[in-house]
C-alpha positions in Angstrom: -79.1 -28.0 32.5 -82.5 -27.0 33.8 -84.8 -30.5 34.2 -87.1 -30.8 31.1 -84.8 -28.5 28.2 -82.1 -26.3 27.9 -80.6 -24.0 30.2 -80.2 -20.5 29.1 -77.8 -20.5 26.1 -75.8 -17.7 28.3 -75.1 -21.1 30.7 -74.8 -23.8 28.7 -71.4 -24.9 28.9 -70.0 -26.4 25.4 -69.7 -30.1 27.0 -73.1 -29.9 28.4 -74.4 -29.1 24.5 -72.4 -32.1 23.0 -73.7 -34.7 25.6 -76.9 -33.3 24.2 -76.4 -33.3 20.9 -75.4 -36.9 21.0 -78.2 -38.2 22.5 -81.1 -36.0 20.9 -79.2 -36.1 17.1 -76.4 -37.9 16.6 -77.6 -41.3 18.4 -80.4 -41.2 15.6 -78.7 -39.9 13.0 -75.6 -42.1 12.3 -74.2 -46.0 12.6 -73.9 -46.9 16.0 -69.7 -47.1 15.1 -70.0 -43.8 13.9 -71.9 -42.7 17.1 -69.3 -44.9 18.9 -66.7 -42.9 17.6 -68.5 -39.3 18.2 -68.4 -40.4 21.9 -65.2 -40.7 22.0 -63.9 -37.9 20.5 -66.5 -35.6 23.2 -64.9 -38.0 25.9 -61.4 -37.9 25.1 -60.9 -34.9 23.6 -63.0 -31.9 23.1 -65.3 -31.9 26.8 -61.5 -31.8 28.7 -60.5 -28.7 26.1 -63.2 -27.0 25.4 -66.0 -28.7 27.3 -65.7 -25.9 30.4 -66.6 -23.0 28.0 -70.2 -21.6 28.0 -71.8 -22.0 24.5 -72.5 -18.4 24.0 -68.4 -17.6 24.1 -67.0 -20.5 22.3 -65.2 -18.3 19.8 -63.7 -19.6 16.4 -60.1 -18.4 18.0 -60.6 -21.3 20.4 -61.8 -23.9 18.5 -58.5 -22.5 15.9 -56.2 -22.7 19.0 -57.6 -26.5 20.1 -56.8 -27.7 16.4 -53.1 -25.9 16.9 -52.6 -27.6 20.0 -54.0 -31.0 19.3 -51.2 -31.4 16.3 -48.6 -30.3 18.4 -49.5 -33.1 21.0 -49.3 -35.3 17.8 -52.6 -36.2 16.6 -52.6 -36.6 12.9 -54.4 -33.5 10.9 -56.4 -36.4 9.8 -57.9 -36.7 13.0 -57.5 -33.2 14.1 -59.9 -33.1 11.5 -62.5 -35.1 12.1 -62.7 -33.1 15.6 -63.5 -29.9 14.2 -66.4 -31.6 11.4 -68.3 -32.8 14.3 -68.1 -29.7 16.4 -69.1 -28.2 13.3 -72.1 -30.2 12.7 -73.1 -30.1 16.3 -72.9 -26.2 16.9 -74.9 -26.2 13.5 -77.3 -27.9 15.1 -77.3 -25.4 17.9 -77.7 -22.6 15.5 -80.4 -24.0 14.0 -82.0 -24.8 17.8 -82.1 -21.1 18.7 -78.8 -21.7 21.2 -76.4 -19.8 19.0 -76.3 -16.7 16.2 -74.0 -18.2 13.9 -71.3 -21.3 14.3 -67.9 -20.3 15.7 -66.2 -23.1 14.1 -66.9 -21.6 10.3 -64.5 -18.9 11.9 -61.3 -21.7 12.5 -59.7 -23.2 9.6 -59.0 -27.0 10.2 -55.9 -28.6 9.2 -56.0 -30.2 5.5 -56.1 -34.1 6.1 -53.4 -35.7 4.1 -54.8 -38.7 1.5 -54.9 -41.6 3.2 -52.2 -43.6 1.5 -53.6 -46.5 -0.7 -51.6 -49.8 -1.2 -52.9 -52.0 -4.2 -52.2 -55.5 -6.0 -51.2 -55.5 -9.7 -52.1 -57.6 -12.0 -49.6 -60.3 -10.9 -49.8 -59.9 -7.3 -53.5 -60.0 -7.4 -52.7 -64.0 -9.2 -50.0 -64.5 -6.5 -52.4 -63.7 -3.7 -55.2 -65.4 -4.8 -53.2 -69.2 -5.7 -51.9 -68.7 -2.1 -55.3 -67.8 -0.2 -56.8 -70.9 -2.3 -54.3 -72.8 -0.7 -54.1 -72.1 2.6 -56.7 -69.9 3.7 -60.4 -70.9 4.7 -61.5 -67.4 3.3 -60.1 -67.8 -0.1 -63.2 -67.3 -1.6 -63.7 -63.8 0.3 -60.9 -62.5 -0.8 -62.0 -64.1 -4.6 -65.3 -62.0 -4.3 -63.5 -58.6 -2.8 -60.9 -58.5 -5.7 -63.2 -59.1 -8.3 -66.3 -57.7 -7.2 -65.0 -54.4 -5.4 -67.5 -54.3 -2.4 -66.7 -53.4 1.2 -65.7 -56.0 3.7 -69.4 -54.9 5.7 -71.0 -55.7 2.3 -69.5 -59.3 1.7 -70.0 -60.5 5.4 -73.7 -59.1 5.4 -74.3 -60.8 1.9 -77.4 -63.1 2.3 -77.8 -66.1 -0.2 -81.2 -64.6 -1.4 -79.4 -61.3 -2.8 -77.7 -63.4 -5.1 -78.5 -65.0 -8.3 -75.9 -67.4 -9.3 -78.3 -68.4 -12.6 -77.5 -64.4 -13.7 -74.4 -64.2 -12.2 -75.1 -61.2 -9.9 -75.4 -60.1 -6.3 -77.5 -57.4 -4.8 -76.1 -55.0 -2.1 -78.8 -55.2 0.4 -77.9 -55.0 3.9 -74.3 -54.8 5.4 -72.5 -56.8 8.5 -70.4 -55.0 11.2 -69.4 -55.6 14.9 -69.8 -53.0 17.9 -68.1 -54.6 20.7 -70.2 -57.9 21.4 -72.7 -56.9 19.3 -73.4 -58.3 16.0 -75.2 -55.3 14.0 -77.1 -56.2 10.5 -77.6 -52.5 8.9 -78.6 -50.2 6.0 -75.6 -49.6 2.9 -73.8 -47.1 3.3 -75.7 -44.9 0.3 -78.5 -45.0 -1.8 -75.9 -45.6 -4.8 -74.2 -48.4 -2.5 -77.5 -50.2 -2.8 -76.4 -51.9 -5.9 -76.0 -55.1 -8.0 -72.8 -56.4 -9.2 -72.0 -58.1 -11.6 -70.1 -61.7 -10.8 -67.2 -63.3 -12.9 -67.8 -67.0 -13.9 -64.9 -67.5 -11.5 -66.2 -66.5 -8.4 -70.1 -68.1 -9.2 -68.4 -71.7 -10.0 -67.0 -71.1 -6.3 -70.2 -69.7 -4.7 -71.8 -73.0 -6.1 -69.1 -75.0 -3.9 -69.4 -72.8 -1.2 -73.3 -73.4 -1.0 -73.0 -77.2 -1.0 -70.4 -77.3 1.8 -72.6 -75.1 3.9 -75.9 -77.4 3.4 -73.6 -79.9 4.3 -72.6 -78.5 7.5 -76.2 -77.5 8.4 -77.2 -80.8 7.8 -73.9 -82.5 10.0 -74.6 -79.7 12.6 -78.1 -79.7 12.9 -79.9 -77.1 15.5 -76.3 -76.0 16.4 -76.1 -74.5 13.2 -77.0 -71.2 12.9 -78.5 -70.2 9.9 -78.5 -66.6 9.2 -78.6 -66.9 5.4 -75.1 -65.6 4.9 -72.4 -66.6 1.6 -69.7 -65.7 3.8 -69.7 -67.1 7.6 -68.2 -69.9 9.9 -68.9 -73.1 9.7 -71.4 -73.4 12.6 -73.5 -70.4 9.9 -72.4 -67.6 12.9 -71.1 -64.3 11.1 -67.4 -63.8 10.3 -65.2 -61.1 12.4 -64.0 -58.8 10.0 -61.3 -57.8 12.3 -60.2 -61.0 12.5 -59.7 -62.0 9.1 -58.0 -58.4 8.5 -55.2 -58.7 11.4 -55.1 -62.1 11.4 -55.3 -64.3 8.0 -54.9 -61.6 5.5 -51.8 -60.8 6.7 -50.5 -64.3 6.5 -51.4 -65.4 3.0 -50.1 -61.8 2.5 -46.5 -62.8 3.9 -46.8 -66.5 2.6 -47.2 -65.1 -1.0 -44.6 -62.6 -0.7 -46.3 -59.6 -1.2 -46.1 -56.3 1.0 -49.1 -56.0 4.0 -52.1 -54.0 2.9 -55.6 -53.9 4.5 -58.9 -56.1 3.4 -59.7 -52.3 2.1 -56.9 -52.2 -0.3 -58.6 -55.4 -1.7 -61.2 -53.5 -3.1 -59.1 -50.2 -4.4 -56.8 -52.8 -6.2 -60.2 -54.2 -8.0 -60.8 -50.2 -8.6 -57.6 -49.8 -10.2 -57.4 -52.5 -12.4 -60.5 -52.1 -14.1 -59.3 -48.9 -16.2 -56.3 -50.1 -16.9 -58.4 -52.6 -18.7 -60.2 -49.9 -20.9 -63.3 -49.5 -18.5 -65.3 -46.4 -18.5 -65.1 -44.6 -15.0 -68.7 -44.3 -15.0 -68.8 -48.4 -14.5 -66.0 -49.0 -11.7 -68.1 -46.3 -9.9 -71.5 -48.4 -10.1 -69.7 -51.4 -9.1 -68.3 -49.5 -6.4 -71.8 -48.1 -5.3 -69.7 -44.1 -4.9 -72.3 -41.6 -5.1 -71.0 -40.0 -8.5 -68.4 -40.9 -10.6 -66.2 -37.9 -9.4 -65.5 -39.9 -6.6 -64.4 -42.6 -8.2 -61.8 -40.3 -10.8 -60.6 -38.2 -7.4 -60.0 -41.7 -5.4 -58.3 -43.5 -8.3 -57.0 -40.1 -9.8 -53.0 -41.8 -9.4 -53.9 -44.4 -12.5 -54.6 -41.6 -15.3 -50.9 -40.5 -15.9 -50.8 -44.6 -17.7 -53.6 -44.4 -19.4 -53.3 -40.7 -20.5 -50.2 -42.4 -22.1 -52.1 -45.6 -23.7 -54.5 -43.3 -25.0 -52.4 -40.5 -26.8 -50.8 -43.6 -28.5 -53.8 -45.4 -29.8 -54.9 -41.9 -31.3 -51.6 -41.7 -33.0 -52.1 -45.1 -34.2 -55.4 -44.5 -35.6 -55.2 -41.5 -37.0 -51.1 -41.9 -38.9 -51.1 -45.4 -38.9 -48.6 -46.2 -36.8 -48.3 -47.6 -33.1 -46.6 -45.0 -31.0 -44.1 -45.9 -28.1 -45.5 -44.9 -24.8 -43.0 -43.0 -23.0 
């Protein structure tokens, strides 16, 4: 690299151009996780493969032949995946800069990730999990909120008193909560439609009620050692939960204590996406309370609970229009 800009696209090597492109782009274009992650990919994997070759030569053969021998070293096409999207963005990027004619990676084709595979609580297990968490967990009402609201872990941990309205029984997705390391980072949802508000079961407001008085309580025991950051869900001191925590950690237990097989605090809110249309709901409101872009989504995601219902609903039809209730096969 020549002080001040770019080196002659005949010289810059490929590695060169990503440490670039994450510091001129990326590091003001995505969450610092994402970024996080970005690095680490460059790091670990594509600067030692590919990093070496000028930009100018980087052919779609090679990036093809990096995806080929990344799954035979055993990455997952999942991730061989991810790989190739952000070389793809990035030598985008340099196409649109001036630095290239055209993107060598729309030459390779990357390997088809395989659907990530999605554990969920029926209707019984969700009861099962729930009596137990109330009973043994300090983050029972957490797990209340994620099973019957639906929103992301991020979303419940950066949920501020003041985005909820217990009087209307709804909470507004304003801000989200994750953790980088040591830091403690407040951010943006994830989407325009992920800025949302939910509607909240009488259930789960009779327990936010609780929840606020025992907090007041321990603001007013702990005094200036409490640190009040306006969260529903924190510890007792007011400091943010670790998400990470609570996941490896207590989940997992109340999990095993009630007998039911190990899924992730994720799985939490597909099982709230599955159950609603098995209940009759139209797609077009589990994607709302979900905050997905378009309902699409939400019908691709939670394609696997159709079959059922296709079944329900051919036998209601038969019921209405001959009278009678038809078995469902």
């Amino acid at each position: 690299m020549q002080s001040g800009g770019w080196t002659p696209p005949a010289k810059t090597l490929l590695g060169d151009f990503l440490d670039q492109w994450l510091r001129d782009y990326a590091a003001g274009a995505v969450r610092p996780t994402t970024l996080d992650g970005y690095r680490a990919i460059v790091r670990v994997h594509l600067a030692p493969a590919l990093g070496h070759i000028p930009l100018s030569a980087l052919s779609g053969q090679a990036i093809q032949g990096y995806a080929s021998r990344k799954l035979q070293e055993g990455l997952s096409p999942a991730s061989v995946h991810k790989h190739y999207r952000l070389l793809h963005e990035a030598l985008g990027h340099a196409v649109r800069w001036g630095l290239l004619t055209r993107n060598p990676a729309a030459l390779a084709d990357p390997p088809r990730p395989s659907r990530k595979e999605m554990r969920v609580l029926d209707d019984e297990q969700v009861r099962l999990f729930l009596a137990e968490a109330k009973r043994s967990s300090a983050h029972y009402r957490l797990y209340l909120a994620a099973v019957t609201t639906g929103m992301r872990q991020g979303e419940l941990l950066g949920l501020r008193w003041r985005d909820v309205d217990l009087a209307l029984g709804v909470a507004s997705v304003q801000q989200t909560f994750y953790r980088l390391g040591a830091q403690m980072l407040f951010g943006e949802p994830k989407s325009a439609k992920a800025r949302r508000t939910v509607a909240l079961p009488v259930v789960l407001v009779e327990e936010l009620r609780a929840l606020r008085e025992e907090q007041e309580e321990n603001r007013r025991l702990l005094g200036p050692d409490y640190h009040d950051y306006g969260l529903v869900f924190c510890q007792p001191n007011g400091k943010p939960l670790h998400g990470h925590n609570i996941s490896r950690g207590d989940l997992r237990r109340v999990l095993a204590r009630a007998g039911l097989p190990r899924i992730r605090f994720h799985d939490l809110r597909h099982s709230h996406a599955t159950l609603l249309p098995r209940q009759g709901e139209h797609p077009k409101v589990v994607s709302e309370r979900l905050g997905h872009s378009g309902v699409g989504i939400t019908l691709d995601t939670y394609s696997h609970v159709l079959p059922g219902m296709q079944a329900q609903a051919a036998a209601r039809l038969e019921e209405r229009l001959f009278g009678r209730s038809g078995a469902v096969r």
